[in-house]
Structures are given as C-alpha cells and as structure tokens.
VOGU-234722 format. One record per residue (C-alpha): x, y, z; chain; residue number from 0. Coordinates in steps of 0.001 Angstrom, whole numbers, always signed. Each point is the difference from the previous one (the first is absolute). Last residue first. Layout:
BEGIN
<pt c1="X" c2="Y" c3="Z" ch="A" i="NUM"/>
...
END
This chain:
BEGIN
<pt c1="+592" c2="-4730" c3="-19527" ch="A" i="209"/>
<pt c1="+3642" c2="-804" c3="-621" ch="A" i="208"/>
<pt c1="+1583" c2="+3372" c3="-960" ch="A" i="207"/>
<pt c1="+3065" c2="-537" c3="+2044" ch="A" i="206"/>
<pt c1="-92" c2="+2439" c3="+2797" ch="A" i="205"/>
<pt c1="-3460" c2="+139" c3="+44" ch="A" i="204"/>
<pt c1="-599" c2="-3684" c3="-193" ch="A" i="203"/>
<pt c1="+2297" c2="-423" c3="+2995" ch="A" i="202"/>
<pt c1="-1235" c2="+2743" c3="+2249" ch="A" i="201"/>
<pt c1="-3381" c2="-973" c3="-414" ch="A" i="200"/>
<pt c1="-2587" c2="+3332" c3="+787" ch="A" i="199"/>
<pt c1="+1346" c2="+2768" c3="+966" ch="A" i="198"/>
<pt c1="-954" c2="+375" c3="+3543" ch="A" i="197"/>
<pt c1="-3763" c2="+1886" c3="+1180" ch="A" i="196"/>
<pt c1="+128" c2="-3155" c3="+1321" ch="A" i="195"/>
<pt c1="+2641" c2="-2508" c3="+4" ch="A" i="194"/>
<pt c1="-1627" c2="-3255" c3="-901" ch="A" i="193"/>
<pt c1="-952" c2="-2719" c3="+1749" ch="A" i="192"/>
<pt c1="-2728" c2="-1576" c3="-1768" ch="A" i="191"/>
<pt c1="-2801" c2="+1571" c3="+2324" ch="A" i="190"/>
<pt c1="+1813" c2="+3448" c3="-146" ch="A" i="189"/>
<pt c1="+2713" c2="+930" c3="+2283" ch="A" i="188"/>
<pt c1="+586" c2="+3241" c3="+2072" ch="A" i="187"/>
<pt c1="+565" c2="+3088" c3="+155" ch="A" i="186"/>
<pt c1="+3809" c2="+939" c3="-2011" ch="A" i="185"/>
<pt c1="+3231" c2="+200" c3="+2254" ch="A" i="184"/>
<pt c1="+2298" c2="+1599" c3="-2670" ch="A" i="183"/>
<pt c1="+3738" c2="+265" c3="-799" ch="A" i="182"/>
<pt c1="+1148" c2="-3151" c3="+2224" ch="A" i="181"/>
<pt c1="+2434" c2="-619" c3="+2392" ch="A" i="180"/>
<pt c1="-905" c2="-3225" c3="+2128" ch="A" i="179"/>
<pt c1="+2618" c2="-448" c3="+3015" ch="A" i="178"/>
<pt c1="+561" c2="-3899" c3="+476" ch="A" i="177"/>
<pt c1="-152" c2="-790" c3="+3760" ch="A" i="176"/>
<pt c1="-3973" c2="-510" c3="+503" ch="A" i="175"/>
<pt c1="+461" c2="-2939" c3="-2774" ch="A" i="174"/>
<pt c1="-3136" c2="-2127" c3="-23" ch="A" i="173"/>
<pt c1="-2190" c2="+2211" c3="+2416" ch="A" i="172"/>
<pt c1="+1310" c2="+3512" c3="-1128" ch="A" i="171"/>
<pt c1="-60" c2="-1688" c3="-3911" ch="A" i="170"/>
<pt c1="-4078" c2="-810" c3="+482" ch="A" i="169"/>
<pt c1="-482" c2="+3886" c3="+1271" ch="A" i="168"/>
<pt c1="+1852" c2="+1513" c3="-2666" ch="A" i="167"/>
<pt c1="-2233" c2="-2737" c3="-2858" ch="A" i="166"/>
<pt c1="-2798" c2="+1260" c3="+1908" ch="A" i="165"/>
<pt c1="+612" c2="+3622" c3="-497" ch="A" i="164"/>
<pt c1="+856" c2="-106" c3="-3727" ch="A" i="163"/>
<pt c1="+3496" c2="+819" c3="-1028" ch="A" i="162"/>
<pt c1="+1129" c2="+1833" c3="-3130" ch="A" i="161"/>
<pt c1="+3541" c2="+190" c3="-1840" ch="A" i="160"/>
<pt c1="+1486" c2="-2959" c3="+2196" ch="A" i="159"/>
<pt c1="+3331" c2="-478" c3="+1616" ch="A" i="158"/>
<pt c1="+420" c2="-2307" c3="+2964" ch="A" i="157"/>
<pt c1="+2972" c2="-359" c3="+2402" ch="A" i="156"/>
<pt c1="+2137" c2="-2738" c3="+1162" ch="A" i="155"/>
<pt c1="+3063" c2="-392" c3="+2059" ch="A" i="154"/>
<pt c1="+127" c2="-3376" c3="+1734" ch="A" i="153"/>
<pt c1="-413" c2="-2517" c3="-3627" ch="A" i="152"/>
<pt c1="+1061" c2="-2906" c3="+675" ch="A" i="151"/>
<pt c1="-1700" c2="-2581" c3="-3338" ch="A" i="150"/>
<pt c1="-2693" c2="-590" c3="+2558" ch="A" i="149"/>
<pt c1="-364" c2="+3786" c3="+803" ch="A" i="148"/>
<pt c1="+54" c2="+910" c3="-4118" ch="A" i="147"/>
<pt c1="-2461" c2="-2724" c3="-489" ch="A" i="146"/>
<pt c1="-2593" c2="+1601" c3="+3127" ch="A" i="145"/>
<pt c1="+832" c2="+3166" c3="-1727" ch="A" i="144"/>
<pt c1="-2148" c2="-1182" c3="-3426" ch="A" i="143"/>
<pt c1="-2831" c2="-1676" c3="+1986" ch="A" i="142"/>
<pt c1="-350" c2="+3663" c3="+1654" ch="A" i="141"/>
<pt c1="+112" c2="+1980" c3="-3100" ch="A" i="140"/>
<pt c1="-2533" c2="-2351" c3="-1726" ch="A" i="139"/>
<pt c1="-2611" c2="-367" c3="+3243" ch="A" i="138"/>
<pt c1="+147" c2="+4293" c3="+558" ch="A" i="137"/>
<pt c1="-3283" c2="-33" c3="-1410" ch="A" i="136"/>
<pt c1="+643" c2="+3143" c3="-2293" ch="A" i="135"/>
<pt c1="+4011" c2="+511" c3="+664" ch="A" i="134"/>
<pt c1="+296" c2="+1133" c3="-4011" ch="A" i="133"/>
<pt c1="+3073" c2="+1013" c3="-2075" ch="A" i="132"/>
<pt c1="+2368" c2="-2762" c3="+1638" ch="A" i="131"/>
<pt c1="+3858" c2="+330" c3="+1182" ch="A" i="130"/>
<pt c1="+1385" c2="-2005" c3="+2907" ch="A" i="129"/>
<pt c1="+3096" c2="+2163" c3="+1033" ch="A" i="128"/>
<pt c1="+2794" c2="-2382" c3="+1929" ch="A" i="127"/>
<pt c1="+2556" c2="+1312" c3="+2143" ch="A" i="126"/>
<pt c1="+2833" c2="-2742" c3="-569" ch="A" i="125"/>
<pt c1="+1614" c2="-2449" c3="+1948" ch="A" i="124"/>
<pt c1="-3079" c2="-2367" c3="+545" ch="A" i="123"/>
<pt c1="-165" c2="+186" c3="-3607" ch="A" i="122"/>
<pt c1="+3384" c2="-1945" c3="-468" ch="A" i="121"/>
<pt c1="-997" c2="-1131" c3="-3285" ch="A" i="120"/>
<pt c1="-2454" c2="+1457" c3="-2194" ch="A" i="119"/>
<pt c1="-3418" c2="-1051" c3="+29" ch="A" i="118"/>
<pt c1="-1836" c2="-2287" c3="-2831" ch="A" i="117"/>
<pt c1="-3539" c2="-700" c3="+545" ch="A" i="116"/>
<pt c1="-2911" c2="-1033" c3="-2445" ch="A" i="115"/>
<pt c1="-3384" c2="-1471" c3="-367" ch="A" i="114"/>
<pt c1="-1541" c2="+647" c3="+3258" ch="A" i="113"/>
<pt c1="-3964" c2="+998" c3="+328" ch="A" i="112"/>
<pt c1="-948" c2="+2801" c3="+1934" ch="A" i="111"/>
<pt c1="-3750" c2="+89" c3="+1843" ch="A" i="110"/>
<pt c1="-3010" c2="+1917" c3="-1173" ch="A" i="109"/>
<pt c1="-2167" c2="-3090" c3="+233" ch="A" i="108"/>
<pt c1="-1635" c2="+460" c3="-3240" ch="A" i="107"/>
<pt c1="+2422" c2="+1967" c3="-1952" ch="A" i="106"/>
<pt c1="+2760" c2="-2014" c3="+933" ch="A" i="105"/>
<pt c1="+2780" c2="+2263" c3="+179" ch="A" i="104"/>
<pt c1="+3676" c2="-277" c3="-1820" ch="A" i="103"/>
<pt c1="+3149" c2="-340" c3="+1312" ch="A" i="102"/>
<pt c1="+3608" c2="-316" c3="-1406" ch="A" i="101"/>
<pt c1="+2704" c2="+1182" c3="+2323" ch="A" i="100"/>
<pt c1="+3034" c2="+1307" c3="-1276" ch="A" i="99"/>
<pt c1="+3393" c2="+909" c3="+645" ch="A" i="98"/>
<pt c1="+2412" c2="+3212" c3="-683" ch="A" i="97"/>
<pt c1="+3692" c2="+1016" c3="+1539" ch="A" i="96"/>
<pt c1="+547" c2="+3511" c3="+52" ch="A" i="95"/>
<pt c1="+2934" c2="+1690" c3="-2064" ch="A" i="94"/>
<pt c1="-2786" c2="+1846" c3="-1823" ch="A" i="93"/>
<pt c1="-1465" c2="+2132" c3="+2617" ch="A" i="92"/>
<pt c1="-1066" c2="+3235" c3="-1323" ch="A" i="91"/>
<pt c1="-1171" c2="-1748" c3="-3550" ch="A" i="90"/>
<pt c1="-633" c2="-3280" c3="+1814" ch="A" i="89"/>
<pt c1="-2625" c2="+2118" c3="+1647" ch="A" i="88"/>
<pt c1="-1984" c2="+741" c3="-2706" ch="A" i="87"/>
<pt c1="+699" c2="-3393" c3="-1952" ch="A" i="86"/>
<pt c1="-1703" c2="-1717" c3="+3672" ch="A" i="85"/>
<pt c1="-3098" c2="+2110" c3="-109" ch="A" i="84"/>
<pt c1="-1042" c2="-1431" c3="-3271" ch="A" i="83"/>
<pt c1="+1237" c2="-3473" c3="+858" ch="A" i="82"/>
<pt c1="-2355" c2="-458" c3="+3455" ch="A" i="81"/>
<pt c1="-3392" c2="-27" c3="-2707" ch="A" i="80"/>
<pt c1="+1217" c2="-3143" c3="-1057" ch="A" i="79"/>
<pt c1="+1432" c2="-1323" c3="+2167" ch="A" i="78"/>
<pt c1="+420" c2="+761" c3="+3380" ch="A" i="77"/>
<pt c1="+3940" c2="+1511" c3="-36" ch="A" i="76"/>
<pt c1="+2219" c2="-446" c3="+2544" ch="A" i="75"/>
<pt c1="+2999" c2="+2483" c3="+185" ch="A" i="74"/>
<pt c1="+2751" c2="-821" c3="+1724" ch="A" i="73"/>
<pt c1="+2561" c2="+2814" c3="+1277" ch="A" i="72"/>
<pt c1="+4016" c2="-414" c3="-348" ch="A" i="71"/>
<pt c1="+1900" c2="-1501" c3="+3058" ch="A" i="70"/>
<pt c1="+670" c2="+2053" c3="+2969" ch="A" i="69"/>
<pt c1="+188" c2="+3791" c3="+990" ch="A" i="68"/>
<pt c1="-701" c2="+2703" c3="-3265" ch="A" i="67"/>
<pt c1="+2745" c2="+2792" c3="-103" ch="A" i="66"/>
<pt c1="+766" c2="+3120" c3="+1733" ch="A" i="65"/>
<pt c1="+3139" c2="+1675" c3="-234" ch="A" i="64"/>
<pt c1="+2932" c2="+260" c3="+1948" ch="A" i="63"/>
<pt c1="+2000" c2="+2492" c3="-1834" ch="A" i="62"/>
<pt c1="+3548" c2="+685" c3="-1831" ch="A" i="61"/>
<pt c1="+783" c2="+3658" c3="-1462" ch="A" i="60"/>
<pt c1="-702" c2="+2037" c3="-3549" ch="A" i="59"/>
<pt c1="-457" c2="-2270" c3="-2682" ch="A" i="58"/>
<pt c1="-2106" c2="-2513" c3="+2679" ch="A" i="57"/>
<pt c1="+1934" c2="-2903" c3="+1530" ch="A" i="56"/>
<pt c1="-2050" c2="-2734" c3="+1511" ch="A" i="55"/>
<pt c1="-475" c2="-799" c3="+3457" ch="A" i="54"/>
<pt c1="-3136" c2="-2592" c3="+823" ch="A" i="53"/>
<pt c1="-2792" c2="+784" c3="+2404" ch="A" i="52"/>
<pt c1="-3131" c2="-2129" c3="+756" ch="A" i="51"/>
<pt c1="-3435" c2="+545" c3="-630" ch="A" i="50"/>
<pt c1="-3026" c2="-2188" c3="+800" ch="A" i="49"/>
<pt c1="-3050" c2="+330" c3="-1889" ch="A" i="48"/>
<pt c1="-2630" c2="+2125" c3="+1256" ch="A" i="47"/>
<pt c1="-676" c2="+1937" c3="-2805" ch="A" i="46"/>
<pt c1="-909" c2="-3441" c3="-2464" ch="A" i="45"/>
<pt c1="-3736" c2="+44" c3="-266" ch="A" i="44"/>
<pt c1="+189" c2="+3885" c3="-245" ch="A" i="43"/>
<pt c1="+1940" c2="+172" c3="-3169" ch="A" i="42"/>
<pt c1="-1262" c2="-2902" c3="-1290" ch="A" i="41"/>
<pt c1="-3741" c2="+1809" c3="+6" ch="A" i="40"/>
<pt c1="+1719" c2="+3072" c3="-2334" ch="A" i="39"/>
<pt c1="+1364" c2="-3018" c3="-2726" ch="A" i="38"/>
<pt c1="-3130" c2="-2052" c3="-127" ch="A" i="37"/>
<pt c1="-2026" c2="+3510" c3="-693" ch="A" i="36"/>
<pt c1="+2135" c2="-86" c3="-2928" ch="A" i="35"/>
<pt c1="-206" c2="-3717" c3="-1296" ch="A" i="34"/>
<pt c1="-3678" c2="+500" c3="+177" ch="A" i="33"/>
<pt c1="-318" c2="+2583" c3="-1279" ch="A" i="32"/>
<pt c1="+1535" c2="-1050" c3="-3055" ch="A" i="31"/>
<pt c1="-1610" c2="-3380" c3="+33" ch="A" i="30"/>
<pt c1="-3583" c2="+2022" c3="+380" ch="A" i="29"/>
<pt c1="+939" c2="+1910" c3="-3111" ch="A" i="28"/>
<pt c1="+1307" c2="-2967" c3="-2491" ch="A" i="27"/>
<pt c1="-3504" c2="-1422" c3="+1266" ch="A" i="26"/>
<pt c1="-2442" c2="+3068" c3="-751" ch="A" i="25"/>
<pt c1="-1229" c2="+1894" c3="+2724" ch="A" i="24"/>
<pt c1="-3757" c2="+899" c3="-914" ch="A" i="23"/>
<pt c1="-1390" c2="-1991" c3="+3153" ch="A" i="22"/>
<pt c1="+2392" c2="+2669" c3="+2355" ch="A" i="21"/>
<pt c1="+942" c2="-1880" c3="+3265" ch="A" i="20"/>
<pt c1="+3780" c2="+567" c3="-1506" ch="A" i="19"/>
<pt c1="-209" c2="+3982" c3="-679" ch="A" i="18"/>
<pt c1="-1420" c2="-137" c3="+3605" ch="A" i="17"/>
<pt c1="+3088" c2="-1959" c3="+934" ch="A" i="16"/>
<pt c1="+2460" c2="+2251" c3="-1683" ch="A" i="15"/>
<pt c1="-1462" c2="+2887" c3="+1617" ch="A" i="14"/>
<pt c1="+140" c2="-1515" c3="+3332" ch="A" i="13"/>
<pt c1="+3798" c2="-1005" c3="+2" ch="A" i="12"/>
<pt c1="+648" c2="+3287" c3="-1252" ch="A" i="11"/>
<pt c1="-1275" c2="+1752" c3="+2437" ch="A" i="10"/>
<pt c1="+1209" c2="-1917" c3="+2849" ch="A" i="9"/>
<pt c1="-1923" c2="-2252" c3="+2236" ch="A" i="8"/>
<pt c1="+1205" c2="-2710" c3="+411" ch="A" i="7"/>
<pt c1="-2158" c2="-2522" c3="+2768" ch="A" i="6"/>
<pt c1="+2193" c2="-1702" c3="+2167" ch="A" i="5"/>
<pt c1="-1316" c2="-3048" c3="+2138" ch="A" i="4"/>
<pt c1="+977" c2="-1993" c3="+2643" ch="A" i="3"/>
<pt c1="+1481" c2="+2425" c3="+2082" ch="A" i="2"/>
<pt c1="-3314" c2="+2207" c3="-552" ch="A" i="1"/>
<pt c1="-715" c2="+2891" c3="-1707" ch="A" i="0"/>
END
C-alpha cells in the first residue's frame, strides 16, 4: 500500500462488502451494512490522530491518560451517497462537527456540478474526514476537498467504501497530501464511469431510488 492510499483489509470489512456488491441485497440491508462497514473503515481513517495526556483519577489511583489533541473532528459529507457513511461514523464519533457539500455529475461530461456547501467553522483547526461511498472518476471527491481547502481546511483525509484506479490516480494529482482509505480498489471504469465489478449506484442503493 501506498502513503496515499490504504486499502482495509480485514475480514469483516470484506465480508460485509461482498454481502453489499450482492444484486439480491435489499435496501434496509445495504443501509445496514453499510452503516457497519462505515464503523470498521473509521477506525483506520482516524489511527493516527494526535494524542495527548490528561490526569484523571481512576477508583483505585490517579493517571495520565490519553485523550484526543485539539478541537473535535469534522466530518464532510458528499451528499447524498457521503450521508450513509457519515451516520456510521457519527455513531463512534458523535461529538464531531458535520458539513456538507452538495455535488452531483453531469452525465455527459462526467464533471461535478455545485449546488450546496456548508462547512463548520474553524476547519482549518480540525482534522477533517471527507466521507463518500464511491472515488470512481476521482472529479467529485476532488471538487469536494478543493471547498474544504478554500474554507481552511490543512488536515484532510478521504473515506470511501470502493475506489476505482483512475479516480486514485486523479486525487494523487489534485490532492497528493490527502491519504485515501478505502475498503476496495475495484478494476476499472466503464464507459459511463462507473465502478466496475462495484455495486452499482451507491445512492439509489442505499435509498431505494432506482
């Protein structure tokens, strides 16, 4: 693996996502899975957070005992799709601070398409996970952190539940210092720039919209 990108591979992260790839997976199912498989990728999106050490009295003695360094995480969530990721990790995280970026693609020109953006404040203080299910031509994910950057944002990194090569290689030449940890790196892109062999629209199977 690469600095730039993590690929997770535990068991249970991988069962979870075939279960999720599945055509037969209903909708209630896929936003379970979703939400746990959301939960196991936080966990290695967020090891290398700073500690620091604050005493505290324990029933038996006083300690110095590691707690969180600096303000309270933001999460930034691509919406739609970005939202079923985010309740996952809200669940292990839920003092963090939460904005939103509104994109959608252009299905002829492939490019993203701004309709919203609200940030928290003080995001250039924060470490900041951007959260979205698919990295397929990377153009989304990277419009998205170019927002969080002009809002301040230093300390970004980028979530997603399956990654396509040329969406890794168009984020390494946007963004070449915001790590990529994702559960999957699938083959490749089809001609209308889906994730392929994927699981079809993230959104739509999340929320029963197809």
């Amino acid at each position: 693996m690469s600095d730039h990108l993590t690929v997770v591979d535990h068991p249970l992260v991988q069962h979870k996502l075939t279960l999720m790839r599945r055509c037969e997976t209903s909708t209630s199912e896929f936003r379970q899975l979703l939400r746990e498989i959301s939960l196991l990728l936080a966990y290695e999106v967020t090891r290398d957070l700073p500690l620091t050490s604050r005493q505290i009295e324990t029933p038996m003695c006083a300690m110095d005992a590691p707690v969180l360094e600096g303000k309270k995480l933001a999460l930034v969530s691509i919406l739609r799709a970005g939202n079923g990721l985010l309740d996952g990790i809200l669940e292990l995280i839920p003092s963090a601070r939460v904005g939103f970026v509104g994109l959608y693609r252009d299905e002829e020109t492939l490019e993203p398409v701004q309709y919203y953006n609200k940030l928290p404040s003080q995001i250039g203080d924060r470490a900041c996970i951007v959260v979205d299910p698919m990295l397929a031509t990377g153009n989304s994910s990277a419009a998205a952190i170019d927002l969080v950057k002009q809002a301040g944002g230093r300390d970004i990194r980028f979530l997603c539940l399956l990654a396509a090569p040329e969406g890794v290689a168009r984020m390494r030449e946007a963004h070449p210092d915001v790590p990529i940890v994702t559960a999957s790196l699938d083959d490749r892109l089809n001609e209308k720039g889906y994730i392929v062999p994927g699981l079809g629209d993230a959104g739509d199977r999340m929320f029963g919209t197809k």
